[in-house]
Backbone bond lengths (Angstrom), bond angles and torsions (degrees), N, CA, C in turn:
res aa  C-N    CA-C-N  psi(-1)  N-CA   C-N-CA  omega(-1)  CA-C   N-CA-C  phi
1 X - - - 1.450 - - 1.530 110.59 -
2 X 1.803 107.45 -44.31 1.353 101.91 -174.61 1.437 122.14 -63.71
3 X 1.368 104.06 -16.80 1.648 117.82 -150.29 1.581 97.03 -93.35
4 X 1.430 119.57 -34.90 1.340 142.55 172.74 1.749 105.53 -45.27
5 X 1.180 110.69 -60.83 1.562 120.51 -165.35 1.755 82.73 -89.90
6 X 1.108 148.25 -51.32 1.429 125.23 -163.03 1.363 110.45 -65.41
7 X 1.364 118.03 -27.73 1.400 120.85 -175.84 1.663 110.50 -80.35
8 X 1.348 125.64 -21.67 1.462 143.47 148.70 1.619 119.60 -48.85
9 X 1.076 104.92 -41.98 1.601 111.54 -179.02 1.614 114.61 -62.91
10 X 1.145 108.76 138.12 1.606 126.82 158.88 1.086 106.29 -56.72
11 X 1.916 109.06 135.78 1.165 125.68 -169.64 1.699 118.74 -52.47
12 X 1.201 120.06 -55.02 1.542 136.11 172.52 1.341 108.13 -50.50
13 X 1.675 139.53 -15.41 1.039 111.85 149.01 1.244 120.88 -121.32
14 X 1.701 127.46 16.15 1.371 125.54 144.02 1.794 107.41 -53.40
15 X 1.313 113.70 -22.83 1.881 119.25 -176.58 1.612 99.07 -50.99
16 X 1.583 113.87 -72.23 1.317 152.31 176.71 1.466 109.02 -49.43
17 X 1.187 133.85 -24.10 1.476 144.10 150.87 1.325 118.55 -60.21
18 X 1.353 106.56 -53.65 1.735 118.06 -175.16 1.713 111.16 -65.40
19 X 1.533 97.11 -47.66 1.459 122.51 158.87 1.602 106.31 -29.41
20 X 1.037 107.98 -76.25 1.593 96.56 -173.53 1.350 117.61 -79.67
21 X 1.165 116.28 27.37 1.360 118.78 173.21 1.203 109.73 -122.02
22 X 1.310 126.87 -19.20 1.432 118.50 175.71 1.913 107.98 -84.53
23 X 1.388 101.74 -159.26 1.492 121.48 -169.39 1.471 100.21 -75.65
24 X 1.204 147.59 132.62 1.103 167.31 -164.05 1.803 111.28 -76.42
25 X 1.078 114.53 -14.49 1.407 143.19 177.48 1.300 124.37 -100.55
26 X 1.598 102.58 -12.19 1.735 108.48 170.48 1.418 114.99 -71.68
27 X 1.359 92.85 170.33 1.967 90.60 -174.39 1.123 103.06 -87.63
28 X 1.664 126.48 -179.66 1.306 127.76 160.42 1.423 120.13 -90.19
29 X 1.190 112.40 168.73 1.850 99.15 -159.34 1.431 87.42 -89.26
30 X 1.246 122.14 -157.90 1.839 145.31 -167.84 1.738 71.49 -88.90
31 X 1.061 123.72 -86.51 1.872 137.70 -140.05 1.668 92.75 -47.81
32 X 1.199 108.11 -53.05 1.904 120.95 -175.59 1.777 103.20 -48.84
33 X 1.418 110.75 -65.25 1.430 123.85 174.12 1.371 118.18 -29.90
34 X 1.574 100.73 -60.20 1.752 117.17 -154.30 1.963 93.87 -77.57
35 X 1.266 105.36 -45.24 1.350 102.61 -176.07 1.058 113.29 -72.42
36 X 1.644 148.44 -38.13 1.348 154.53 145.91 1.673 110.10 -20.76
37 X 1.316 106.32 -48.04 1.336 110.03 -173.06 1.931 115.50 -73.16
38 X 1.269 100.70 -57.36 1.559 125.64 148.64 1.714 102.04 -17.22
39 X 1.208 107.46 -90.11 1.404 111.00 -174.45 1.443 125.01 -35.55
40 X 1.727 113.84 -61.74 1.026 128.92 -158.58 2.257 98.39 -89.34
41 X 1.208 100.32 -1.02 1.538 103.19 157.91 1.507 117.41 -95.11
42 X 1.083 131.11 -20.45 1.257 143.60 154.62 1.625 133.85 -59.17
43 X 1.366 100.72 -47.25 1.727 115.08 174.45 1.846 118.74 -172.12
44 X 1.154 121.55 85.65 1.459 135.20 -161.42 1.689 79.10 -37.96
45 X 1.286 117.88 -68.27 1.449 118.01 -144.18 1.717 111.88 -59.07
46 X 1.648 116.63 -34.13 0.963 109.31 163.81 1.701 129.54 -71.85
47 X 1.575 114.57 -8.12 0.961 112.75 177.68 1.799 122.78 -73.76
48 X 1.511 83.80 -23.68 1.495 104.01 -164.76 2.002 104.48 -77.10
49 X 1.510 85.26 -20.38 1.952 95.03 -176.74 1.641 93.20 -72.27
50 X 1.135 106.42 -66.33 1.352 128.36 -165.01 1.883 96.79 -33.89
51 X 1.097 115.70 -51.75 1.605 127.05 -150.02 1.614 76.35 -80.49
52 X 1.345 138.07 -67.50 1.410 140.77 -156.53 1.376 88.54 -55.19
53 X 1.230 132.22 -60.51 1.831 126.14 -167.61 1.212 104.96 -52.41
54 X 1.239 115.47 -35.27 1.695 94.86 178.76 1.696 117.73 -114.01
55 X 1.412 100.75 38.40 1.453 107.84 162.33 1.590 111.74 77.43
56 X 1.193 116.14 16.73 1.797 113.64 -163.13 0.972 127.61 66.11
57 X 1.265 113.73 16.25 1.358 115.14 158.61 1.839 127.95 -67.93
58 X 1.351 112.43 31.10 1.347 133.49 -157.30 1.607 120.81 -132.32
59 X 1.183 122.82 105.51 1.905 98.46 -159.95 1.746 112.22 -42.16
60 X 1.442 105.47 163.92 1.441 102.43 167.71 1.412 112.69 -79.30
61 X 1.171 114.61 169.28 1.258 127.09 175.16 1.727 117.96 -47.81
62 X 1.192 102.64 -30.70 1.461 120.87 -164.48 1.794 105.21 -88.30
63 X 1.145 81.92 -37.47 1.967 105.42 -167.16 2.066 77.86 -84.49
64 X 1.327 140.81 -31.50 1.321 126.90 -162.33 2.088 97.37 -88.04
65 X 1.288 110.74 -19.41 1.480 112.63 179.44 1.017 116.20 -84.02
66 X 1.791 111.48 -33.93 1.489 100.00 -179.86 1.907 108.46 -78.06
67 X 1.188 116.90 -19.42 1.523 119.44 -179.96 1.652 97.05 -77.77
68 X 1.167 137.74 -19.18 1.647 132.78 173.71 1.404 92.47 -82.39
69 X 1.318 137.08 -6.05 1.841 109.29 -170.08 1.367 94.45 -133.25
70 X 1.204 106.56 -0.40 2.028 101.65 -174.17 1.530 100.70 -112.86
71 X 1.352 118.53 -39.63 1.928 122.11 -173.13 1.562 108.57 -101.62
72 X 1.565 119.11 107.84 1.164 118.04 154.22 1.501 140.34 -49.23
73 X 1.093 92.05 -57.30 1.564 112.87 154.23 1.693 133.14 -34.50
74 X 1.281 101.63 -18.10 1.537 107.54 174.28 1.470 98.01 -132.44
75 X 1.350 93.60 132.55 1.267 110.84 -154.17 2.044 85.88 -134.76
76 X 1.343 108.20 145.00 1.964 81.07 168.02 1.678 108.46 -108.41
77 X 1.250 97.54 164.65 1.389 117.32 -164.24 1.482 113.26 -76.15
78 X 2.192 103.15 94.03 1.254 119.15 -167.04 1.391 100.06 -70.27
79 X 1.319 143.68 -5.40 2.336 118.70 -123.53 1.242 69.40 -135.89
């Protein structure tokens, strides 16, 4: 059954699946980052729903500032 609906799911949250299945100490990928950032430039409060629905599996807010001032490379998704 489980395998049925995971194999149904959209890729970006098969990401967020795997996410909570791995080691708690892994990084977040580029896609996790850029969209985290995206979101929480758009509307803190919905970002903060978003992260609770899926259990924290979502950087914190704190962990999303230091990736805006330390990674060039992630940029969030203005267009």
């Amino acid at each position: 059954m489980y395998v049925i609906i995971y194999n149904n799911t959209s890729e970006p949250i098969k990401v967020v699946i795997n996410r909570g299945l791995m080691s708690k100490n892994a990084k977040y990928t580029p896609a996790i980052r850029s969209f985290a950032l995206t979101l929480q430039f758009y509307s803190a409060k919905e970002y903060s729903f978003v992260r609770k629905m899926f259990k924290n599996l979502m950087p914190h807010p704190a962990t999303l500032k230091k990736i805006e001032n330390q990674d060039l490379h992630v940029k969030p998704l203005l267009q």
